[in-house]
C-alpha positions as CSV (number, residue, x, y, z in Angstrom):
1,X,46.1,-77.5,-50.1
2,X,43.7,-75.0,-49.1
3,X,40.3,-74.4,-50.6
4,X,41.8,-71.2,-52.2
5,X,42.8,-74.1,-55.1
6,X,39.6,-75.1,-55.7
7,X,37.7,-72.3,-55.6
8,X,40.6,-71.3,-58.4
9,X,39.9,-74.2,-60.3
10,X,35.9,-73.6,-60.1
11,X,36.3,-69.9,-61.5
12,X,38.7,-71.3,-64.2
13,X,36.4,-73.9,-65.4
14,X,33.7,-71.1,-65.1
15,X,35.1,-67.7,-66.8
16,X,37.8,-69.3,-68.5
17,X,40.5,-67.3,-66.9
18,X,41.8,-66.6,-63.4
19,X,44.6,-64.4,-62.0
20,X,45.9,-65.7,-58.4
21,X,48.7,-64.6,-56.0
22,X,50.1,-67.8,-54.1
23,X,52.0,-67.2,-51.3
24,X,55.2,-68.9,-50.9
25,X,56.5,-67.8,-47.7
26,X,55.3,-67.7,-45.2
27,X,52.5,-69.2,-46.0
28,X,53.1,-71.7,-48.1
29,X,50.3,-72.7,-51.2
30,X,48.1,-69.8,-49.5
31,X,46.1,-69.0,-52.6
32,X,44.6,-65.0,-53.2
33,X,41.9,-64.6,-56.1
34,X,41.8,-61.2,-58.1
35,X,38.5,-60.0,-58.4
36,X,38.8,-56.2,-59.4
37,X,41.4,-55.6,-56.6
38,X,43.2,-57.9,-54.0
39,X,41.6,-57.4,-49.8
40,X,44.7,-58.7,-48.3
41,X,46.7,-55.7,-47.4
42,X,50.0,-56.8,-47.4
43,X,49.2,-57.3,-51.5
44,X,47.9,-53.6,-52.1
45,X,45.5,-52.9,-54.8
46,X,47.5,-53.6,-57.8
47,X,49.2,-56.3,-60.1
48,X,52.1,-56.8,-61.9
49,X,53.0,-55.7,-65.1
50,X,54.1,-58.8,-66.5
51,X,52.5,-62.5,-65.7
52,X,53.6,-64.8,-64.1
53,X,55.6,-62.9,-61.6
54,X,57.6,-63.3,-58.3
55,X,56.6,-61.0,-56.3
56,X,57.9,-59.4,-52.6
57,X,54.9,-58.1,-50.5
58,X,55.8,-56.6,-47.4
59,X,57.0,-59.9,-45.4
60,X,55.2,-61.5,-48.4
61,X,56.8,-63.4,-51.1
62,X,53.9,-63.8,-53.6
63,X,53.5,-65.6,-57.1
64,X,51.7,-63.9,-59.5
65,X,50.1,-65.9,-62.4
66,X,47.3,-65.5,-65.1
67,X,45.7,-68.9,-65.8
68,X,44.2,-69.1,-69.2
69,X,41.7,-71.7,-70.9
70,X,42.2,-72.4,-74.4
71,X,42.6,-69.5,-77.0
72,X,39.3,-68.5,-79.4
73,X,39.9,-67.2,-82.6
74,X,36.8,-65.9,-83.5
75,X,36.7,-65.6,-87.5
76,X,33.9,-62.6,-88.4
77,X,33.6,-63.6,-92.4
78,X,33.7,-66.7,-94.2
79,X,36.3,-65.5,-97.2
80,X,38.5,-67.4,-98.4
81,X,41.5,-65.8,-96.0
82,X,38.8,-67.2,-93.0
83,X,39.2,-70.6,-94.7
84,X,42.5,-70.6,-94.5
85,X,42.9,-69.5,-90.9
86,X,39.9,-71.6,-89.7
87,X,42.4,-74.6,-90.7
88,X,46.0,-73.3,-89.2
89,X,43.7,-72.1,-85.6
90,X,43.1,-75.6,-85.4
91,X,46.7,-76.8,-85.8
92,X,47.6,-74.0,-83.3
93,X,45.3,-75.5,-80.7
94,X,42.4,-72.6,-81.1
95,X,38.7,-73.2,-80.6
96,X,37.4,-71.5,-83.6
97,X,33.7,-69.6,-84.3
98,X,33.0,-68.6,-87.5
99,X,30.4,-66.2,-88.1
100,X,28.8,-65.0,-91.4
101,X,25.3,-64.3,-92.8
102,X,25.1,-66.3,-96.1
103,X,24.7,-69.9,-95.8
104,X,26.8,-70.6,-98.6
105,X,29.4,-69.4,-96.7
106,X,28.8,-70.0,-92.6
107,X,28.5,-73.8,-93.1
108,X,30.1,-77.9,-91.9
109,X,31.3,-77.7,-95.6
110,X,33.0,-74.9,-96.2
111,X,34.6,-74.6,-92.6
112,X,34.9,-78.5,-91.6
113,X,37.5,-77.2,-88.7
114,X,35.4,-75.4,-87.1
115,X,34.4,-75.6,-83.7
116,X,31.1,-73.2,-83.7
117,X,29.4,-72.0,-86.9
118,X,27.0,-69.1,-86.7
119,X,25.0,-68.2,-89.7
120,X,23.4,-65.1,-88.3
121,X,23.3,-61.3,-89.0
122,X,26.9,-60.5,-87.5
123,X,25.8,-57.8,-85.2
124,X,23.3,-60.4,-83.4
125,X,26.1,-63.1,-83.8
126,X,28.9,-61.2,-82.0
127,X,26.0,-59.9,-79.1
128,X,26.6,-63.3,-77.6
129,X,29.4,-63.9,-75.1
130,X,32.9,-65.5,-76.1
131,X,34.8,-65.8,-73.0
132,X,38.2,-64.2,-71.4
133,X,40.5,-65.8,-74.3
134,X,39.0,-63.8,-77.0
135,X,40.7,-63.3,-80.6
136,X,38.9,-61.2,-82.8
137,X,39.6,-61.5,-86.6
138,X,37.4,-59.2,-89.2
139,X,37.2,-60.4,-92.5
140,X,34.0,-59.3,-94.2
141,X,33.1,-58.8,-96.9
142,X,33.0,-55.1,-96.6
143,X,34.3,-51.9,-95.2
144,X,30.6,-51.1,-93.7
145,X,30.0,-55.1,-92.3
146,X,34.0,-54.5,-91.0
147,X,33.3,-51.3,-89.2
148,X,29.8,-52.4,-87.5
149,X,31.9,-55.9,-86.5
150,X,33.9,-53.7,-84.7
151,X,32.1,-51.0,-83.3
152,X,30.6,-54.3,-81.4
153,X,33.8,-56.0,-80.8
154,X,35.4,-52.9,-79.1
155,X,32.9,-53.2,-76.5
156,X,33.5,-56.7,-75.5
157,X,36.7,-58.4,-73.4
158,X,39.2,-59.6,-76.1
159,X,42.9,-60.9,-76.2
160,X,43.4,-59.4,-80.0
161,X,41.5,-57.2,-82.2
162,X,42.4,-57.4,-86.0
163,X,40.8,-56.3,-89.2
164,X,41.7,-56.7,-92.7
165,X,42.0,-53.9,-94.8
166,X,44.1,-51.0,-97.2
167,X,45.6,-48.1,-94.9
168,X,43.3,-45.6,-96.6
169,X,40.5,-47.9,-95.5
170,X,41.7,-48.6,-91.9
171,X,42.4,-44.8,-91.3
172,X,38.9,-44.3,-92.7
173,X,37.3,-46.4,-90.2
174,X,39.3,-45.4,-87.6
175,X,38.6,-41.5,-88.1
176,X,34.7,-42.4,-88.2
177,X,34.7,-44.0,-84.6
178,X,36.4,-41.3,-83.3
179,X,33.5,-39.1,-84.9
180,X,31.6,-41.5,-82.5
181,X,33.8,-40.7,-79.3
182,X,35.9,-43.6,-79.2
183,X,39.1,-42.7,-77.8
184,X,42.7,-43.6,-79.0
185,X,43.2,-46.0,-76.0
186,X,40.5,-47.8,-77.2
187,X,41.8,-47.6,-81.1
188,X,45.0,-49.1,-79.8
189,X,43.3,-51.6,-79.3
190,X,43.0,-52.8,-82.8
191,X,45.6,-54.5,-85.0
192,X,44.9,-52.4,-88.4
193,X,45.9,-53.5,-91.4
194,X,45.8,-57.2,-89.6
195,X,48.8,-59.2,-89.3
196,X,52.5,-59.4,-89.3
197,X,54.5,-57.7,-92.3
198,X,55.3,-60.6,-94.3
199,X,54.6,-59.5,-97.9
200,X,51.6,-61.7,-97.8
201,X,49.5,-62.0,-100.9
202,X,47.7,-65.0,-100.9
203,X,45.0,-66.0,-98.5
204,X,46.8,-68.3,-97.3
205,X,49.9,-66.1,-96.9
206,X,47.7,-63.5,-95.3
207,X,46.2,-65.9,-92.5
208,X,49.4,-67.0,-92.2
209,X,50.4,-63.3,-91.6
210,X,46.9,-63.2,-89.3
211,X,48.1,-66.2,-87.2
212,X,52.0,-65.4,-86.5
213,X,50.4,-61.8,-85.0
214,X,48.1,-63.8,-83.3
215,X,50.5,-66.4,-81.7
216,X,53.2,-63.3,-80.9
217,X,50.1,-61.6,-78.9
218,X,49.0,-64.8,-77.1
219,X,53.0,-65.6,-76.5
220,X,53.6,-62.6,-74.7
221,X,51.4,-63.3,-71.6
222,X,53.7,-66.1,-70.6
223,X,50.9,-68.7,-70.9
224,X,52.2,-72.5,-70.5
225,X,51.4,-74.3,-73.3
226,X,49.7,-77.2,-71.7
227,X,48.1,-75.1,-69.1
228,X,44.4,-75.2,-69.8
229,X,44.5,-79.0,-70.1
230,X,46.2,-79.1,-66.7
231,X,44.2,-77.1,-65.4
232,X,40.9,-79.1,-66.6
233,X,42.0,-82.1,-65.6
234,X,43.2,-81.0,-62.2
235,X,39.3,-79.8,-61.5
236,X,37.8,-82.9,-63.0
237,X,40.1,-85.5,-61.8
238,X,38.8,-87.4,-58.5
239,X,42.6,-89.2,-57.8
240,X,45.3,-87.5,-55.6
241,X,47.7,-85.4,-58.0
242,X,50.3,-82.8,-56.9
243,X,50.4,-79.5,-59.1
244,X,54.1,-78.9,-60.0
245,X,54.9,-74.6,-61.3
246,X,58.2,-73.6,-62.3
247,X,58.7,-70.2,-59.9
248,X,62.2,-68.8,-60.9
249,X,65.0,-70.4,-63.3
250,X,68.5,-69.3,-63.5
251,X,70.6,-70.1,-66.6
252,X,69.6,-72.4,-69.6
253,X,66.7,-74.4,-69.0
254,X,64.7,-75.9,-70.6
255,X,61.0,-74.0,-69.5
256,X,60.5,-70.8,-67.8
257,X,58.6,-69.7,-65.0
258,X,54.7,-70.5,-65.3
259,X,55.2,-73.9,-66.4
260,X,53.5,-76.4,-64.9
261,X,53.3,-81.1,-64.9
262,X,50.5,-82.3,-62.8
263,X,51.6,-85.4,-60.9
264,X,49.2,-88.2,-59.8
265,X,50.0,-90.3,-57.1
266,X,50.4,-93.5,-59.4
267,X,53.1,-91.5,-61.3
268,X,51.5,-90.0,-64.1
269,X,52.5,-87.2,-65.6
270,X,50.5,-84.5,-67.5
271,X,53.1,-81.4,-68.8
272,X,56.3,-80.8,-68.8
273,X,58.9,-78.6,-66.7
274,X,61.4,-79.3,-69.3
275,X,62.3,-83.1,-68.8
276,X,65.4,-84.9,-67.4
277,X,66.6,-84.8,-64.0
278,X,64.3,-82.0,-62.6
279,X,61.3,-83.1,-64.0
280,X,62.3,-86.6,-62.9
281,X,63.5,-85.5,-59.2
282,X,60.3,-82.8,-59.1
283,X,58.0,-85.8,-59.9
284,X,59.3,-88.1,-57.4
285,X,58.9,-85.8,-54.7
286,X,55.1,-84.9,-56.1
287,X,54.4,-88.4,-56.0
288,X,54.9,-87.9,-52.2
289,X,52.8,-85.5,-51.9
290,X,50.1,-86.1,-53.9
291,X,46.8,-86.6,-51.2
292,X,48.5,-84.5,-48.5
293,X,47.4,-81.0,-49.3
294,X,50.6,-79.6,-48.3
295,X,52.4,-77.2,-50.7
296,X,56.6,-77.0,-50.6
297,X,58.9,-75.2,-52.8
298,X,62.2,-76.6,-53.8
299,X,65.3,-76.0,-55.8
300,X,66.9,-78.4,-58.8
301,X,69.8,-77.6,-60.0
302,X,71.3,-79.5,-63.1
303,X,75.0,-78.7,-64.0
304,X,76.0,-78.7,-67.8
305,X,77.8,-82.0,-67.0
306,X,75.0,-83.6,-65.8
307,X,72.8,-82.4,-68.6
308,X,75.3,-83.4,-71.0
309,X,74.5,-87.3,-69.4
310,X,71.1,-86.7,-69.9
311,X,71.3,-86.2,-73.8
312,X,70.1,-82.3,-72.9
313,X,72.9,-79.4,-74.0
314,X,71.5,-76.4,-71.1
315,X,72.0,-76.5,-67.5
316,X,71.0,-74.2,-64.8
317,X,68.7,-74.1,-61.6
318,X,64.9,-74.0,-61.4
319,X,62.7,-73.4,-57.9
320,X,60.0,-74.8,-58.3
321,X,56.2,-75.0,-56.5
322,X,55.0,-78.7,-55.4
323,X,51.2,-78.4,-54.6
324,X,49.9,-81.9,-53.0
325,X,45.7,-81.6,-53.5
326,X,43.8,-82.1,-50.5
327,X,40.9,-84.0,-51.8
């Protein structure tokens, strides 16, 4: 495996999110980095719409993925709807902040599932940096505390935006920052009233309602679910593994394209491509190449009746990506 992987793995560990190109033919495992716009010519300047992606390049055949850390709901307010969604983040697999000004509220106590508590003024809370994987929840208690939250918030990187509030109130805010020149791309931005439709009264109910949005929004980039612990332990781990990435699949199976095992060369495996005999085939042959650096692609094919042996009720074919490391 080239040092393309690496250096991947460096900038994951780093910014908490990537976007790569791997080449699968005819370079097999060559890795491309996105930083603002790809050099490589036969890749042009921009990316897909969708992640991950097979791509054709010119004589190119390219795959295109987003690789994400873990999620961060950050919580701005510690109401009782914050309480609640502090403690289904955690469930969910979310590193959660919670940030508030009153110490009666922004503490251990009060928010036991928290990752980070701040108990700061929120503007000089929210000045500090929170990563690529960024979801943004405004629960003050206030419409002026709301709209100053996100005045900030709309200048900073996010995966979701959502504030709690009437429709009167939202359009309120909403007409005020375009008073201050922020423009409806921007506004868009913002999921206002927060959460899904749900008839949620509760606050309970209404983190519930925050979280399903949330979970839809984070689903929709295509992101594996055991990616970022992959990922870390493939840049800490000193033993030979092989990274294994679903490209294409065709027909019922069991995970889609994006997912990834990781494969140690004393049989180990860390994820899942969706079990029985592709997963078990896929794994012997990363076993192999676990150490070697090289990179392969192959196809698995698992008939209904041989799913049906397996205890498994979908069948189809998956090409896969084998990626040996090289260090």
């Amino acid at each position: 495996m080239n040092n393309g992987y690496k250096e991947m793995l460096r900038l994951f560990l780093r910014d908490g999110e990537v976007i790569t190109a791997t080449e699968i033919s005819p370079d097999c495992g060559r890795k491309y980095l996105y930083d603002g716009g790809f050099t490589e010519p036969a890749l042009g300047n921009g990316l897909p719409e969708h992640f991950p992606q097979l791509v054709v390049a010119g004589e190119k055949s390219l795959f295109f993925e987003r690789m994400a850390g873990e999620p961060e709901l950050i919580l701005v307010g510690g109401g009782h709807v914050a309480v609640a969604a502090a403690q289904m983040a955690k469930l969910l697999g979310f590193f959660v902040h919670v940030i508030d000004d009153r110490p009666e509220f922004a503490n251990a106590e009060r928010f036991p599932q928290a990752d980070h508590i701040v108990c700061q003024d929120i503007a000089e809370a929210l000045s500090q940096p929170f990563g690529a994987n960024a979801y943004y929840v405004i629960v003050t208690r206030g419409h002026k505390d709301d709209e100053r939250a996100l005045e900030i918030i709309l200048q900073k990187s996010s995966k979701y935006i959502g504030m709690i509030g009437s429709k009167a109130k939202v359009a309120l805010t909403m007409d005020r920052l375009r008073g201050k020149s922020y423009d409806e791309s921007c506004l868009r931005r913002v999921h206002a009233p927060i959460g899904l439709k749900i008839g949620a009264i509760t606050p309970a109910e209404i983190a519930v309602s925050i979280m399903a949005e949330i979970i839809m929004v984070l689903n929709e980039s295509g992101r594996d679910k055991f990616q970022a612990d992959i990922l870390k332990t493939a840049a800490a781990e000193k033993k030979s593994w092989t990274m294994v990435t679903i490209l294409e699949k065709q027909g019922s199976t069991p995970r889609g394209a994006g997912s990834k095992m990781l494969v140690a060369s004393d049989g180990t495996v860390l994820g899942t491509i969706g079990g029985g005999a592709i997963e078990f085939q896929a794994a012997q042959r990363a076993v192999l190449l676990a150490g070697t650096g090289k990179a392969e692609v192959r196809e698995y094919d698992l008939s209904l009746q041989d799913a049906s042996g397996l205890g498994m009720v979908c069948g189809g074919r998956v090409k896969v990506l084998l990626e040996g490391s090289g260090w």
